[in-house]
N, C-alpha and C positions, 0 to 999 in steps of 0.2 A: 515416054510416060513417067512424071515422077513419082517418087515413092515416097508415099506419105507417112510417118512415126504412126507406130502402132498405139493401142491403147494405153499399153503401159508403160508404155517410153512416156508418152506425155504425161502421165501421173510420174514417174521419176524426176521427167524436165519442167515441172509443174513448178512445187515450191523454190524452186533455184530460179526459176526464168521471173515468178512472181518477185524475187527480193530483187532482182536486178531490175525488174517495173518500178519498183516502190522507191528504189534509190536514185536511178535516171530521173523520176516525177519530183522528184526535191523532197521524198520523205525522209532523207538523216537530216535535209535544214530544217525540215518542220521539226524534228525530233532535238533538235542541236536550242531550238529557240523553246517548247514547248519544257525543254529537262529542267532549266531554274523553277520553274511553277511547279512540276512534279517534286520536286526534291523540298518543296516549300510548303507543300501540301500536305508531302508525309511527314513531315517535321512537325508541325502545329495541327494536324489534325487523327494522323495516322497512328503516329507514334503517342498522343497522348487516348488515345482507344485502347491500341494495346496495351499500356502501363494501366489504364483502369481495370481491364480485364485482372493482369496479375495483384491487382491492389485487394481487389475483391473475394480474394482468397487469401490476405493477409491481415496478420493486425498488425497496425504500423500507425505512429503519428508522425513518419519522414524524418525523426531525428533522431532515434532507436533502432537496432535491426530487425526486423520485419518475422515475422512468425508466422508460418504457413498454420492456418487452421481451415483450411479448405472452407465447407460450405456453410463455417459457425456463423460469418456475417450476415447470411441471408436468414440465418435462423433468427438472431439476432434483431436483424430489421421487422419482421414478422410477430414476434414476442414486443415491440415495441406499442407501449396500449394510445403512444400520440398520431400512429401510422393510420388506421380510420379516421381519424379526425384530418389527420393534411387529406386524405385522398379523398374523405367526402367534399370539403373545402376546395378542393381543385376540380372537382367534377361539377361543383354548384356555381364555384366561377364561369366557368367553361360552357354550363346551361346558359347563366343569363349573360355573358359575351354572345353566344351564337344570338340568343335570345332578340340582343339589345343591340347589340353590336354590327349583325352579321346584316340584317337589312339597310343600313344606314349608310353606308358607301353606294349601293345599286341605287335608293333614292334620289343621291345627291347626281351620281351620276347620268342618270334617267333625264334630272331636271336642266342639269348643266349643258346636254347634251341638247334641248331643245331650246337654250338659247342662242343669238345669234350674235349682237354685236359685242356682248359683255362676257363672252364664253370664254377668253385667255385671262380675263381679273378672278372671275369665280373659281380658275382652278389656281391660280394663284392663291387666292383667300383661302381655301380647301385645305389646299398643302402647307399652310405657314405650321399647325400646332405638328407636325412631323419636324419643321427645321429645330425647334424649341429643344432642347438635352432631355433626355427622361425623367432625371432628377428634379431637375429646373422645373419642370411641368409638373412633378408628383408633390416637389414642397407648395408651388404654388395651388395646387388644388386641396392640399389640404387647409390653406389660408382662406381658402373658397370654404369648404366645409368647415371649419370654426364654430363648433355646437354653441357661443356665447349671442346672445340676441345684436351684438353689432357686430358678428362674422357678414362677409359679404351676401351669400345666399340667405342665411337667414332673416338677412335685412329685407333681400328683397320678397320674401314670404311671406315676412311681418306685413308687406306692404296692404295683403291681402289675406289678412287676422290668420296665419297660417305658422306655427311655431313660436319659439325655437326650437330645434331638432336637433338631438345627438347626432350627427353625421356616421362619425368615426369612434363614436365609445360605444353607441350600444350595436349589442351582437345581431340583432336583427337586419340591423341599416347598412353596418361595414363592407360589406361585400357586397353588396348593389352599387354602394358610395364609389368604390373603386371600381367598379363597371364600368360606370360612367366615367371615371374619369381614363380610363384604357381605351375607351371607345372615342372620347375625343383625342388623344393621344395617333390612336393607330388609323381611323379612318380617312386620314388622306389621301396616302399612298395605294391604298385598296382603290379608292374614288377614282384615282389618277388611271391604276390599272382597267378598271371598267369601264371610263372615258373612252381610253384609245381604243379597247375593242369596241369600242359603240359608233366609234368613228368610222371601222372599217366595215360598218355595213354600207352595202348599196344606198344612195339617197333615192334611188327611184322609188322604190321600196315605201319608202318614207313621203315621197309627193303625191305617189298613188295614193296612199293611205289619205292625204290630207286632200287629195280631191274627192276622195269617196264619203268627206266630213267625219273621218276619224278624229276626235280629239287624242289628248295626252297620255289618258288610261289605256285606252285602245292600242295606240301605237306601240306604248310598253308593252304591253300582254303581248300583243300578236307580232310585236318584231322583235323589239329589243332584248327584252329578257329568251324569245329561242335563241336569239343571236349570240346572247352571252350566257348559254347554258355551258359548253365545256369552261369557259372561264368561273362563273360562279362554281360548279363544283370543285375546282381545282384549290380555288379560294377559300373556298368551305373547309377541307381537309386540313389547307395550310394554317388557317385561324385556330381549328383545333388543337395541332399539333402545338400552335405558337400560348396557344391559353392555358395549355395541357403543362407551361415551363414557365406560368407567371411568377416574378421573384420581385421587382423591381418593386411594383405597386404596393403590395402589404407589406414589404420592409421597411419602406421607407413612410408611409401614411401608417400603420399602426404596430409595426414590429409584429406581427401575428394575432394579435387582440383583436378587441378584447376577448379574453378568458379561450384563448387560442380558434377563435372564430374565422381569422382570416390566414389561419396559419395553411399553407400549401407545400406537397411534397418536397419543391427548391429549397425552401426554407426549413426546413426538416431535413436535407441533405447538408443545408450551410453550416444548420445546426452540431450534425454528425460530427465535420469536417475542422468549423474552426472557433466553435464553442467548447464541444466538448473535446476534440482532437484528434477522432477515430476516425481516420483516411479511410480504411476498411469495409466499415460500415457503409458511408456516404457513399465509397464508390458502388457498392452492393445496390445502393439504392438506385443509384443511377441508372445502373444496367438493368436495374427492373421496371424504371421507366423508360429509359429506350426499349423494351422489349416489347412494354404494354403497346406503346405507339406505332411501331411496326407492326404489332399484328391488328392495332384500330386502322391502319396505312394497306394495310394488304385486304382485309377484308372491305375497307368502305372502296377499293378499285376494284375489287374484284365485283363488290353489289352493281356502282356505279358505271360497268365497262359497254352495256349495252347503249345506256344514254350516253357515252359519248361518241357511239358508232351512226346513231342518228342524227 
């Protein structure tokens, strides 16, 4: 009869027998190939977290030595009377992104999706304004919007007794103006993502439907969109977070204007940072926007976790 290790022999031979599983299975090669990434990681991402952390309790413009004032920059940021105006400005983008924005990839996808010979040109044509630079795109669309009666849009408005329109100068327009043009900018890739989940539904699914004379509505409702409920939500969170960091668009279409209209939290940070020169500050601000967004990130998973157990 052999004798088998007792209880706590194997909790002692446990973790010893586990690293000699782990090194036998090729995990030091996986660890040997996987260290350049890691070390590349923390370098460009780690290491500049923690330097913002200590920045945020210093006042520093990097070519002076640094002055610990502990929690002045966030007072600092908060006494700042331009800090509601960016935040209401990024929250009013962020409405009409989700607004404008967020249904317009699931359409395109929707309709891509039920075509048949022309379905690899149309995702071609979908994705070209993603290959386009951002800037590239941002100067051109502001030559789109050209509030003069022979700007491109306005022309075509005229066509139909409609304008001219301030696009980009008046404070009403700007921030819708750059809506639309973030939304033609980013909807490809989204498109592309809702594609392929739409692909991998069942097609039976989809031929029942069409022999029980479902049209196109129908089939969306009752297949497509359950089919692609964990992906739209996923998507949904990621578009917030990404609209929540707009920088690119009202810098470069209207520098903040007019009369700080389209000025957003980024650009109030840029400001901080290499206008006026307060590393300090800016980074203060950073980390109160990464904080907002983690806890809008924890809370909309924590609403959303039963929809995606269904």
């Amino acid at each position: 009869m052999t004798n088998r290790p007792t209880t706590a022999t194997r909790r002692r031979r446990g973790p010893a027998h586990a690293l000699v599983r782990w090194y036998r299975g090729g995990g030091a090669g996986n660890l040997l190939f996987t260290l350049p990434l890691l070390v590349i990681f923390a370098l460009f991402s780690w290491w500049p977290i923690s330097r913002s952390l200590v920045l945020s309790f210093q006042h520093t413009n990097l070519v002076t030595p640094a002055t610990w004032v502990g929690f002045d920059n966030f007072a600092r940021v908060f006494a700042d009377p331009l800090l509601p105006t960016a935040a209401w400005n990024t929250l009013w983008f962020t409405i009409l992104a989700v607004l404008i924005g967020f249904p317009v990839p699931i359409l395109l996808a929707v309709f891509i999706g039920e075509l048949r010979r022309t379905r690899g040109l149309a995702s071609v044509l979908v994705y070209i304004p993603v290959i386009i630079p951002p800037v590239v795109a941002v100067l051109l669309w502001k030559q789109i919007f050209d509030p003069s009666p022979n700007g491109l849009l306005n022309t075509v408005l005229g066509w139909v007794g409609i304008g001219p329109l301030p696009w980009l100068q008046s404070a009403a327009m700007a921030m819708p103006s750059i809506v639309v043009q973030a939304t033609w900018a980013g909807f490809g890739t989204t498109t592309i993502i809702y594609l392929a989940a739409l692909m991998s539904a069942p097609p039976e699914l989809y031929e029942a439907a069409e022999l029980d004379g479902a049209g196109i509505a129908k089939r969306a409702w009752h297949i497509t969109l359950p089919h692609l409920r964990t992906v739209i939500l996923l998507m949904l969170i990621l578009q917030v977070i990404g609209t929540f960091q707009v920088f690119t668009e009202p810098f470069v279409m209207t520098g903040g204007g007019p009369n700080n209209s389209t000025l957003t939290v980024l650009m109030l940070i840029f400001r901080y940072a290499f206008v006026i020169g307060d590393y300090g500050k800016a980074t203060a601000l950073s980390l109160l926007l990464a904080l907002l967004l983690s806890m809008l990130s924890a809370v909309y998973l924590w609403a959303t976790r039963k929809w995606n157990r269904t």
